[in-house]
BALOTI-239687 format. One line per field, with one value per residue (C-alpha): residue number from 1; residue in three letters; x, y, z. Coordinates in nm, 4 decimals, always signed. Example, Ala and Ser with C-alpha at 12.3 -4.5 7.8 and 13.67 -1.06 7.14 Angstrom:
// BALOTI-239687
i	[1|2]
aa	[ALA|SER]
xx	[+1.2300|+1.3670]
yy	[-0.4500|-0.1060]
zz	[+0.7800|+0.7140]
END
This chain:
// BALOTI-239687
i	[1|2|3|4|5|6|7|8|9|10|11|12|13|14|15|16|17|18|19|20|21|22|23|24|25|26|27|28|29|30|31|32|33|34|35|36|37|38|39|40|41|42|43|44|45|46|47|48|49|50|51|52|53|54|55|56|57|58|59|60|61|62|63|64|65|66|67|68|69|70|71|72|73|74|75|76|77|78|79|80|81|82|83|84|85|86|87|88|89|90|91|92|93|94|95|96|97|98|99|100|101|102|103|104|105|106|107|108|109|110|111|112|113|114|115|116|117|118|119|120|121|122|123|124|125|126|127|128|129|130|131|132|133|134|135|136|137|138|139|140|141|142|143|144|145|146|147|148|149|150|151|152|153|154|155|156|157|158|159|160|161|162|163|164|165|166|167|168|169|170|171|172|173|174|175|176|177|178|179|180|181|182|183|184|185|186|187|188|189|190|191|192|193|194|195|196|197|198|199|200|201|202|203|204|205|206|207|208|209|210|211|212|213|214|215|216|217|218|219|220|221|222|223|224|225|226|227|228|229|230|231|232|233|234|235|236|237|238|239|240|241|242|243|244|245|246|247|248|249|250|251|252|253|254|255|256|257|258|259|260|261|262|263|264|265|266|267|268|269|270|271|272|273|274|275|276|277|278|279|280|281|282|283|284|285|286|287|288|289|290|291|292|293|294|295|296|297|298|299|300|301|302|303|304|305|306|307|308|309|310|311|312|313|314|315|316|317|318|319|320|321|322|323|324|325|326|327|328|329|330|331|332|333|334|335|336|337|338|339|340|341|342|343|344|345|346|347|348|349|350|351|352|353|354|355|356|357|358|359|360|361|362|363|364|365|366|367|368|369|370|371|372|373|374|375|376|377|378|379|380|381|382|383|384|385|386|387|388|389|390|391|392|393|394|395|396|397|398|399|400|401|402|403|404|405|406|407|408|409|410|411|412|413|414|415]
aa	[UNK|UNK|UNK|UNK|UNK|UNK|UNK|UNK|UNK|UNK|UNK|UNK|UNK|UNK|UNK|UNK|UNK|UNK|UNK|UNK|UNK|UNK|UNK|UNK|UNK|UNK|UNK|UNK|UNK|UNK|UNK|UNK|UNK|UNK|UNK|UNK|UNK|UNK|UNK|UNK|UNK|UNK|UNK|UNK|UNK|UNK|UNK|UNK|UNK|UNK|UNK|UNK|UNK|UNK|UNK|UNK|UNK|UNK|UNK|UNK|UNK|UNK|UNK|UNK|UNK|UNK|UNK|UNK|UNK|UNK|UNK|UNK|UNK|UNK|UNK|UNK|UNK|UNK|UNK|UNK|UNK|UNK|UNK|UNK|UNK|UNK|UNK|UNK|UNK|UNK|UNK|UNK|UNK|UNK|UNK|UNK|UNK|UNK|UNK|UNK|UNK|UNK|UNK|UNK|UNK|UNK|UNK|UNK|UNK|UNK|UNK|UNK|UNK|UNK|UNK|UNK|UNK|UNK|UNK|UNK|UNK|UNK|UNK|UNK|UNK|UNK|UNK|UNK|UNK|UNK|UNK|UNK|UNK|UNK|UNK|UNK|UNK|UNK|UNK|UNK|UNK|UNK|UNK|UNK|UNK|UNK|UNK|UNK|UNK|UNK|UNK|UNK|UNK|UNK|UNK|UNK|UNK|UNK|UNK|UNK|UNK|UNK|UNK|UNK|UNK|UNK|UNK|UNK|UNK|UNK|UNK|UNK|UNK|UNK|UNK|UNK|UNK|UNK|UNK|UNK|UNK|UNK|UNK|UNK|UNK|UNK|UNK|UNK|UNK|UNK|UNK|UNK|UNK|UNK|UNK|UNK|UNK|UNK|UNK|UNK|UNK|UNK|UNK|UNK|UNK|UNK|UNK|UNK|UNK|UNK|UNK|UNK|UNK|UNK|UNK|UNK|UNK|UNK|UNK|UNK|UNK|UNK|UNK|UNK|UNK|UNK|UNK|UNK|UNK|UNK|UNK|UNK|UNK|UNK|UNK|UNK|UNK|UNK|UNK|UNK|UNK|UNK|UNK|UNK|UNK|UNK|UNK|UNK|UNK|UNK|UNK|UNK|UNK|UNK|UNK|UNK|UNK|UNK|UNK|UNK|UNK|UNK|UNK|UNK|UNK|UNK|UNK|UNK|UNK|UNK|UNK|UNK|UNK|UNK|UNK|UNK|UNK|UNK|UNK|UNK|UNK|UNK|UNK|UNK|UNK|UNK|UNK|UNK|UNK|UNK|UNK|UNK|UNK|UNK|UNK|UNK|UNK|UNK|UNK|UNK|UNK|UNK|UNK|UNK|UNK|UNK|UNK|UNK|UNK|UNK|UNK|UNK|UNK|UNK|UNK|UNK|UNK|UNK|UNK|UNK|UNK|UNK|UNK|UNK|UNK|UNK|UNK|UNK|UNK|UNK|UNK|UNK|UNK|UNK|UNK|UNK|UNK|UNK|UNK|UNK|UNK|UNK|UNK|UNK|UNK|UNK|UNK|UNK|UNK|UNK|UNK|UNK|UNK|UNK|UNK|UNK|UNK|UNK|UNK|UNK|UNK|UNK|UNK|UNK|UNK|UNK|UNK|UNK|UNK|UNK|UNK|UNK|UNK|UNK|UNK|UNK|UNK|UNK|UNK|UNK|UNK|UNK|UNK|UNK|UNK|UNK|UNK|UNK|UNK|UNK|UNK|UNK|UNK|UNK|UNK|UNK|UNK|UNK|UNK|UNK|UNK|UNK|UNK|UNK|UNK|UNK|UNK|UNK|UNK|UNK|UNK|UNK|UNK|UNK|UNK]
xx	[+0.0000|+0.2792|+0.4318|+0.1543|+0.1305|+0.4571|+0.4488|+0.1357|+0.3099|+0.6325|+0.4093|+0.2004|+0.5502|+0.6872|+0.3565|+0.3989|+0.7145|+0.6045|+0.3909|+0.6243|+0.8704|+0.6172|+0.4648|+0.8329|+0.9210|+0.5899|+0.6656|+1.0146|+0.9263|+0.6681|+0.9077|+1.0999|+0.7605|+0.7420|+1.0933|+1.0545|+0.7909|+1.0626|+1.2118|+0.7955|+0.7982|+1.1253|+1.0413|+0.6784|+0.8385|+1.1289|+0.8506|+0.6463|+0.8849|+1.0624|+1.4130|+1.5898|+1.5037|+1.5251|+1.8358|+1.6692|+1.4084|+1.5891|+1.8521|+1.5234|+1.3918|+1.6707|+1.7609|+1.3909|+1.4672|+1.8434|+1.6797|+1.3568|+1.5118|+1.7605|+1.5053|+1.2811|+1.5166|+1.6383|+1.2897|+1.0034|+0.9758|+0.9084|+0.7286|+0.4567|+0.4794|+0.5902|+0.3957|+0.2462|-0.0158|-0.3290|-0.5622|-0.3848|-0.2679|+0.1105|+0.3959|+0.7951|+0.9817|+1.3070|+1.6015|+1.6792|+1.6200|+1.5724|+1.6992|+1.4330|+1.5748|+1.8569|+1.8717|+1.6457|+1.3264|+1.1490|+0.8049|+0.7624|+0.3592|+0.4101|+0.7289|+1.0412|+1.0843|+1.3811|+1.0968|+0.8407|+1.0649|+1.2237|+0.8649|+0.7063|+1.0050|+0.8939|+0.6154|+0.7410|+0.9912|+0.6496|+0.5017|+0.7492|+0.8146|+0.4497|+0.5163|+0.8723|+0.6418|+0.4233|+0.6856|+0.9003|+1.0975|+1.1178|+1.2032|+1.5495|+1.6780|+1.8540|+1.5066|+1.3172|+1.5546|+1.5180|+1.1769|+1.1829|+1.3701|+1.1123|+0.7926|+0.9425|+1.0708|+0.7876|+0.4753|+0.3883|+0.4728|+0.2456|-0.0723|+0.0419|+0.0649|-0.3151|-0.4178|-0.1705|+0.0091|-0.3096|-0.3848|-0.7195|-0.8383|-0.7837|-0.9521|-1.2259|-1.2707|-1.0949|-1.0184|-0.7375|-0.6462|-0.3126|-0.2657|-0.5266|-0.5559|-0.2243|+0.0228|-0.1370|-0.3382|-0.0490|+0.1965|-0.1047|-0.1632|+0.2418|+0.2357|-0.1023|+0.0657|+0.3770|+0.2634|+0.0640|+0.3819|+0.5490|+0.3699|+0.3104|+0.6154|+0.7180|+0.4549|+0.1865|-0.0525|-0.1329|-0.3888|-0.4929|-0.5676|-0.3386|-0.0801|+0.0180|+0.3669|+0.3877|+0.6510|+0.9755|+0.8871|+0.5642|+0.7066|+0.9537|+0.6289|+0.3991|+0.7126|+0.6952|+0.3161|+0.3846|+0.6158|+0.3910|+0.1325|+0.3606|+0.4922|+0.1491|+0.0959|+0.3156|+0.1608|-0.1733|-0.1062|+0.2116|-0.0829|-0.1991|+0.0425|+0.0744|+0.0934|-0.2414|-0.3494|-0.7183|-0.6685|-0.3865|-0.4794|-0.7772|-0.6596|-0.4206|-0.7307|-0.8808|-0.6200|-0.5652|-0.9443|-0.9261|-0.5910|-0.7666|-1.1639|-0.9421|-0.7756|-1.0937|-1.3009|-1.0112|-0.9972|-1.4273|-1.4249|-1.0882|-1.2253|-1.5569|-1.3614|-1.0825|-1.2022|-0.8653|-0.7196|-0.5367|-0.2127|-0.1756|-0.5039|-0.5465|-0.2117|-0.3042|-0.6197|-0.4771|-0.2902|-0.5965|-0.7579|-0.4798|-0.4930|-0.8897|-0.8757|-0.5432|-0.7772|-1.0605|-0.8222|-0.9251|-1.3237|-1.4693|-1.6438|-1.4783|-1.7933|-1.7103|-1.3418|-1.4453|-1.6965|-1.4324|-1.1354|-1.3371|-1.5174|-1.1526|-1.0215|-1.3389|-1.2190|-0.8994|-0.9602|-1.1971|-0.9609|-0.6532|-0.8679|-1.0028|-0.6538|-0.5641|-0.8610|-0.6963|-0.3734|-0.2475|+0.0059|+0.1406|+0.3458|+0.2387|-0.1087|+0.0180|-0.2258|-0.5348|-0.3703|-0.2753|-0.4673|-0.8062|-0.8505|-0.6980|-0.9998|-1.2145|-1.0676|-1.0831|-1.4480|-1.5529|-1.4790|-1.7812|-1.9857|-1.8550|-1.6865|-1.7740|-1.6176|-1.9580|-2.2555|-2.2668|-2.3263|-2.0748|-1.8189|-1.8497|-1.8120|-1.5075|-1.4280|-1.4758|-1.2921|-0.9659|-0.9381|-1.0128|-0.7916|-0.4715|-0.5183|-0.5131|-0.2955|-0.0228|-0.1525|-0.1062|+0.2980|+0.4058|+0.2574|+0.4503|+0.7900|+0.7729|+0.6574|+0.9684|+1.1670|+1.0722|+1.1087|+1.4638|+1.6055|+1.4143|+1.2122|+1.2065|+1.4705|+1.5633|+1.3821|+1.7256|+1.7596|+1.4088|+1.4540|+1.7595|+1.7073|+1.7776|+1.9950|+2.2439|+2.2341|+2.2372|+2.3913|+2.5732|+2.4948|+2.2273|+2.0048|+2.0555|+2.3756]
yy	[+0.0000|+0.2576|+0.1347|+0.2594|+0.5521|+0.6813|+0.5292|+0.7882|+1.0498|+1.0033|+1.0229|+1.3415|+1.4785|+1.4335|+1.5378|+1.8751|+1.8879|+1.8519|+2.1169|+2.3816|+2.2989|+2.3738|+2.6571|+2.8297|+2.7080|+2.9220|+3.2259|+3.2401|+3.1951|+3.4308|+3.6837|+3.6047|+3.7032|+4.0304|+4.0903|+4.0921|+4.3035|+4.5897|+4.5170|+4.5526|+4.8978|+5.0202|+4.8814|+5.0587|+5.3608|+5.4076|+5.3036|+5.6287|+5.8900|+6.0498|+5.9297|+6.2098|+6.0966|+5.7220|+5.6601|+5.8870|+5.6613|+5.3409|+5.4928|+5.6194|+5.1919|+5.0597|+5.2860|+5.2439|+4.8929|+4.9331|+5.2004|+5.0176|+4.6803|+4.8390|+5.0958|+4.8382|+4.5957|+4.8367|+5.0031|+4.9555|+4.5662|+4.6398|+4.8827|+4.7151|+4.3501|+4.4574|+4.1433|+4.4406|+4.6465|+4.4711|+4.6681|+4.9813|+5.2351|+5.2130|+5.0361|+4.9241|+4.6449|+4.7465|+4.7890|+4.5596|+4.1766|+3.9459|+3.6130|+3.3771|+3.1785|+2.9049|+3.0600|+2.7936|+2.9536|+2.6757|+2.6681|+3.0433|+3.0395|+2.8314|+2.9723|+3.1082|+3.3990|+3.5093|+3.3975|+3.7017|+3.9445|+3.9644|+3.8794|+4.1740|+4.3719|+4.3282|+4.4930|+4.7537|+4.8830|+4.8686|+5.1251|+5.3866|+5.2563|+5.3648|+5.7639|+5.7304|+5.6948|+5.9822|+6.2529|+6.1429|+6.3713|+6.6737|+6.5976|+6.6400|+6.3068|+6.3466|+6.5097|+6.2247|+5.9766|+6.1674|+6.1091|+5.7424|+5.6403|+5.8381|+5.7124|+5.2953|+5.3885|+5.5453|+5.6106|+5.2542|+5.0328|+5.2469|+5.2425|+4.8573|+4.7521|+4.8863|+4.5799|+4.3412|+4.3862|+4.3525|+4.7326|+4.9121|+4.8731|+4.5168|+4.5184|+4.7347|+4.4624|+4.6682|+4.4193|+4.4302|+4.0737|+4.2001|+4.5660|+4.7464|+5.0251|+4.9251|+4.9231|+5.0694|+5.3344|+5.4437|+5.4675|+5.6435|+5.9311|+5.9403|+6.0271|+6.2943|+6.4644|+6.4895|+6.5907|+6.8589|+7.0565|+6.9854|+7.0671|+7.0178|+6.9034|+7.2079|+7.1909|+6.9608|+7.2372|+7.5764|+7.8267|+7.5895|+7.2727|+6.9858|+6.8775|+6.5071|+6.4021|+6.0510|+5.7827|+5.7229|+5.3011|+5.1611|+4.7984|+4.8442|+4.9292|+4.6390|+4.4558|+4.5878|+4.5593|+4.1289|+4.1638|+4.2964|+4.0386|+3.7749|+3.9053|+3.9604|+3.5972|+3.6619|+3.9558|+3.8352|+3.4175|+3.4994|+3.6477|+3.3432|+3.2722|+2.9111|+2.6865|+2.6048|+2.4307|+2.5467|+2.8965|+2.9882|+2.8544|+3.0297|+3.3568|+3.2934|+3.2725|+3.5678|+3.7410|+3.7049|+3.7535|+4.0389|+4.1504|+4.0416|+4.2277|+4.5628|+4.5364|+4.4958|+4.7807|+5.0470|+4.9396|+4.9705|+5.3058|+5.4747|+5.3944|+5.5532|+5.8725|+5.9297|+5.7362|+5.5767|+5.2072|+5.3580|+5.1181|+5.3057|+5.2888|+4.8826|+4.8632|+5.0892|+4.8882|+4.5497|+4.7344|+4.8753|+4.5157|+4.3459|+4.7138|+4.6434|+4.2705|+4.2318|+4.3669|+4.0001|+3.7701|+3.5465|+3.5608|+3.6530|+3.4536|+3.4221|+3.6070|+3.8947|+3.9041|+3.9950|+4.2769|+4.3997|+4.4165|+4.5595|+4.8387|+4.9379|+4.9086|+5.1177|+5.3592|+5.4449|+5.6699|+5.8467|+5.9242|+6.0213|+6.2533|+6.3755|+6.4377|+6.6274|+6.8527|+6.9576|+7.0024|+6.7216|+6.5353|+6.1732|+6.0918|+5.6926|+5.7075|+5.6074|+5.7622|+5.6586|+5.2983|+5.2844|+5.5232|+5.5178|+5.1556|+5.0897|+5.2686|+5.0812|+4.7606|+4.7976|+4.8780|+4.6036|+4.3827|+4.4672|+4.4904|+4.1526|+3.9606|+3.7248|+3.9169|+3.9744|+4.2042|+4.4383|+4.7673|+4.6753|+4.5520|+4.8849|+5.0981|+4.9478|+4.9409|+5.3199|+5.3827|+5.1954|+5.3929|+5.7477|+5.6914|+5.5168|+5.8186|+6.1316|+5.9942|+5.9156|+6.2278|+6.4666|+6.2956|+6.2889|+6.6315|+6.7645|+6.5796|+6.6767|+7.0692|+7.0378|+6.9608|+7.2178|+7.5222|+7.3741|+7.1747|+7.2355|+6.9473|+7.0552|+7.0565|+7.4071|+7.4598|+7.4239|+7.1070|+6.9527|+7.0980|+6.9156|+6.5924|+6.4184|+6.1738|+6.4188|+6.6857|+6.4739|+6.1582|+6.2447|+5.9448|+5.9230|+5.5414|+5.5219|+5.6021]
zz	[+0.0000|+0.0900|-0.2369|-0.4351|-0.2639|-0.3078|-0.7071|-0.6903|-0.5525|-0.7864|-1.0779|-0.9871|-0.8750|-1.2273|-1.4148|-1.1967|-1.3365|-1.6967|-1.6414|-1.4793|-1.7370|-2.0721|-1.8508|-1.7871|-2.1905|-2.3281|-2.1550|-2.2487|-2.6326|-2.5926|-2.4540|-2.8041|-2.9792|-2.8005|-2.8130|-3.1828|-3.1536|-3.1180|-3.4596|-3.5919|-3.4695|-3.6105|-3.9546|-3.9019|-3.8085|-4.0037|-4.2992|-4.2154|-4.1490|-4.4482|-4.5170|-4.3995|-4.0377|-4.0670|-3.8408|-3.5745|-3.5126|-3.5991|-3.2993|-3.0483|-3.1374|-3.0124|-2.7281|-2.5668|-2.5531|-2.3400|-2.1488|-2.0486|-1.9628|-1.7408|-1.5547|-1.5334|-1.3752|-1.1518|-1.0239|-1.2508|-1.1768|-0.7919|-0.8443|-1.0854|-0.8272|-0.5157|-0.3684|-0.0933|-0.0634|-0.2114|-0.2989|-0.2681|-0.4783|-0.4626|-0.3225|-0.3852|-0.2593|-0.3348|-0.6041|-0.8509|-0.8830|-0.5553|-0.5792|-0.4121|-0.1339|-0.2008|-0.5219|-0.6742|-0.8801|-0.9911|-0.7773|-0.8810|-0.9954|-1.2854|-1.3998|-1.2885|-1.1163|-1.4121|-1.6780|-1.5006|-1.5061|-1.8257|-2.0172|-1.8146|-1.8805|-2.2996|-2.1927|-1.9985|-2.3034|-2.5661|-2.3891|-2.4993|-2.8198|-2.9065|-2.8021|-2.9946|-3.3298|-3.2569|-3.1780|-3.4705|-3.6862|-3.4955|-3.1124|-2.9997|-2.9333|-2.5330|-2.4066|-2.5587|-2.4091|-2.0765|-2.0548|-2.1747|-1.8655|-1.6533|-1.7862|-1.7962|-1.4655|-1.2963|-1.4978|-1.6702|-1.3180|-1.0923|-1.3395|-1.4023|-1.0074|-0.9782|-1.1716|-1.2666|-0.9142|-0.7550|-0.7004|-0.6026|-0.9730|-0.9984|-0.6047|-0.8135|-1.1089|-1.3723|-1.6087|-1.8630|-2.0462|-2.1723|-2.1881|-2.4269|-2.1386|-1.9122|-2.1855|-2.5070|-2.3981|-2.1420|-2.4578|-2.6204|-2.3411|-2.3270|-2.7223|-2.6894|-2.4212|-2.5965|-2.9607|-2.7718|-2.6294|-2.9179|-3.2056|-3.5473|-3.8302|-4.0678|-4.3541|-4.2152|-4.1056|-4.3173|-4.3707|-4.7049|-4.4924|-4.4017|-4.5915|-4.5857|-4.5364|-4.6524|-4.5346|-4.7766|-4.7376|-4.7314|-4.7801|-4.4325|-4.2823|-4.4143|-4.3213|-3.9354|-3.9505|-3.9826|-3.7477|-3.4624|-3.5666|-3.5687|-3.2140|-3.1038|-3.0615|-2.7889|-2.6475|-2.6040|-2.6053|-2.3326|-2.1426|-2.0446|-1.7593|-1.8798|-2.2044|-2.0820|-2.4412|-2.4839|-2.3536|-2.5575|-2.9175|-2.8506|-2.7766|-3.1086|-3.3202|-3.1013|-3.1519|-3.5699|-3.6286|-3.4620|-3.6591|-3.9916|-3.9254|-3.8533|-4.1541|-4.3272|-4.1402|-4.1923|-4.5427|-4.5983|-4.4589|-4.5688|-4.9270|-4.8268|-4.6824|-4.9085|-5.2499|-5.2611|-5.1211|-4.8795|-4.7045|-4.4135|-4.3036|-4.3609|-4.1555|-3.9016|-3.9128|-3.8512|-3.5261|-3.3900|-3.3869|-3.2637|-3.0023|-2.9162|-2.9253|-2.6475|-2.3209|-2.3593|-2.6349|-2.3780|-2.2531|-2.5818|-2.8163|-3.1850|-3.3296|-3.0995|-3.1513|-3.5161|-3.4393|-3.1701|-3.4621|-3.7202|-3.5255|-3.3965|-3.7863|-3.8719|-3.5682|-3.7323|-4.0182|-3.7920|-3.5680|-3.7864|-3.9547|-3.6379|-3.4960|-3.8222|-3.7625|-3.4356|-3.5720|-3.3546|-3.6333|-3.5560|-3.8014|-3.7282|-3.6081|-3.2458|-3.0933|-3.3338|-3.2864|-2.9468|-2.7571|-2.9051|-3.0034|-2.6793|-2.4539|-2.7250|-2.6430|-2.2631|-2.3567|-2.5432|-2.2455|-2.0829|-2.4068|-2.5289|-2.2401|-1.9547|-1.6469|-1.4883|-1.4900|-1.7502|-1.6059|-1.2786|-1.5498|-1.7533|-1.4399|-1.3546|-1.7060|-1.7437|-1.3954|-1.4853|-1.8187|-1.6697|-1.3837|-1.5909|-1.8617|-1.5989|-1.4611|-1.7266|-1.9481|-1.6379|-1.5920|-1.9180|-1.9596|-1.6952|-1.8131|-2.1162|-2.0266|-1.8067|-2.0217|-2.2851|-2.0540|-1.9532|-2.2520|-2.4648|-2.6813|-3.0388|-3.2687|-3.4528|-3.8084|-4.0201|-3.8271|-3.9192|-4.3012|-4.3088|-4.1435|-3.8036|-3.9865|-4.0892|-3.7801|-3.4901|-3.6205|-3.9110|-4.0921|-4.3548|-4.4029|-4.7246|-4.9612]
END
């Protein structure tokens, strides 16, 4: 009998095993996916900025990355999962990493403890990356930087520990699957705040009407467009906190449905609009699903995951237009992308999901998006306005004419 009990025990011991060990193997290839992610949004953005200014952003891409693992490894982690202060609305358990005891970090949920850091720390770095788009080819480059560090340092963990770190939204039921509102719509307040102070490029904005300033490469674009699909898999299936086999093939379908009905609903309603198959608006459009589809990848029904991708691909020419209008230019459509599709995500997971009763669910819904954006708009705001009145944010005209490339790297992308 105590034979077959400890056979029992051996097996379940080694089945637990299994299961850490595909659990810990999941996360770390989806922190590959989102890793790549990066690489996405420098092709995207070095697509859609002219070619004077391509190794500006290309240099801003790869800096956000260095700048956010390291501030996030040294603060930002501990601040965003202190493992204190339920409920509340901030905490920090200290600097740096924190070996758990005898060094050993298998047991950690169903991962390591290594594994949750550096796949949150993907996260943490996207966040900027989506502002770095938006204020492209006219920001001076040490300012931006500057504020980078601050916002992955500060801003993103403190919005993130009130529901992913078990804050007094997630106390609230604010409900956020993988980061519509906690890391897209933060990156999108970052970028409003900042194009505000800073102001329209030279040309985009005259007494005639609005000038367009097109991208020199709309195939490095499409190209970073496949990328962040392909890395979103990541994203939103790394989400999952396990290779839990149901729950992450589904949010994969969720999740390219999505992707596929924005594509479609940017591409219906640009041609309406502008009487022209416009690229940048089915791209934008397959970002805004994947955007409005990442907050309930994984408690809607496929049916919904459609509608919610294609009314956030229909939302994009609406919006890019309606920033135009108020002389607000993104060079990327960050903020049409990111910011908008993002509250419309967060939305749709009371209009669509399972979380609970509707109008309880859209309260908490509507608190957690009001409360993340006043309080990221009102930071960055006031980093950036600091920095403008001491600095100084904007590069000089002769600069912008010019190029970035040239000025402040002399080197130019292309010979």
């Amino acid at each position: 009998m105590n034979e077959s009990l400890e056979l029992a025990q051996q097996a379940l011991d080694a089945a637990n095993e299994a299961k850490f060990i595909a659990n810990n193997m999941w996360i770390l290839v989806a922190t590959v996916l989102v890793f790549i992610m990066h690489l996405g949004f420098a092709a995207l953005e070095a697509g859609f900025v002219q070619k004077k200014n391509v190794v500006n952003i290309l240099f801003k891409n790869i800096m956000i990355v260095c700048i956010g693992l390291l501030t996030y490894y040294l603060i930002g982690f501990n601040l965003m999962y202190p493992g204190t202060n339920e409920g509340g609305f901030f905490a920090f358990s200290g600097f740096g990493l924190t070996l758990p005891e005898g060094g050993l970090t298998s047991g950690y949920a169903d991962y390591t403890y290594w594994t949750d850091f550096i796949f949150q720390a993907m996260f943490a770095a996207t966040c900027c990356t989506i502002v770095s788009g938006a204020v492209a080819e006219r920001v001076k480059l040490v300012p931006f930087l500057i504020f980078c560090s601050l916002f992955v340092t500060i801003s993103y963990p403190i919005t993130g520990f009130w529901k992913w770190g078990s804050g007094w939204l997630d106390a609230r039921g604010f409900y956020d699957f993988a980061g519509s509102t906690i890391v897209h719509s933060v990156g999108g307040w970052g970028a409003l705040a900042a194009i505000i102070l800073l102001g329209p490029r030279k040309g985009k904005f005259s007494a005639k009407g609005i000038h367009p300033i097109p991208g020199h490469s709309m195939p490095l674009a499409t190209l970073g467009v496949f990328l962040l699909w392909f890395g979103w898999f990541g994203f939103n299936g790394g989400s999952v906190l396990s290779a839990d086999p149901g729950l992450v093939s589904k949010v994969f379908v969720t999740t390219s449905l999505a992707a596929a009905a924005g594509a479609i609903g940017a591409f219906i309603l640009s041609l309406i609009m502008f009487k022209t198959y416009d690229l940048s608006m089915v791209l934008n459009g397959v970002l805004g699903g994947l955007v409005g589809i990442t907050a309930s990848a994984d408690g809607v029904s496929v049916p919904a995951a459609i509608m919610i991708g294609f009314i956030a691909g229909v939302l994009i020419p609406v919006s890019v237009t309606a920033f135009d209008k108020m002389k607000l230019d993104d060079p990327v459509g960050a903020t049409s992308v990111h910011l908008v599709c993002g509250i419309w995500g967060t939305l749709a997971v009371a209009i669509f999901g399972d979380y609970g009763d509707g109008v309880g669910t859209l309260m908490s819904q509507l608190i957690g998006i009001a409360a993340i954006g006043a309080f990221t708009f009102t930071l960055a705001f006031l980093v950036f306005f600091i920095l403008k009145k001491t600095v100084g944010i904007r590069v000089d005209i002769e600069e912008e004419t010019i190029g970035l490339d040239i000025r402040e790297h002399q080197l130019s992308a292309y010979n």
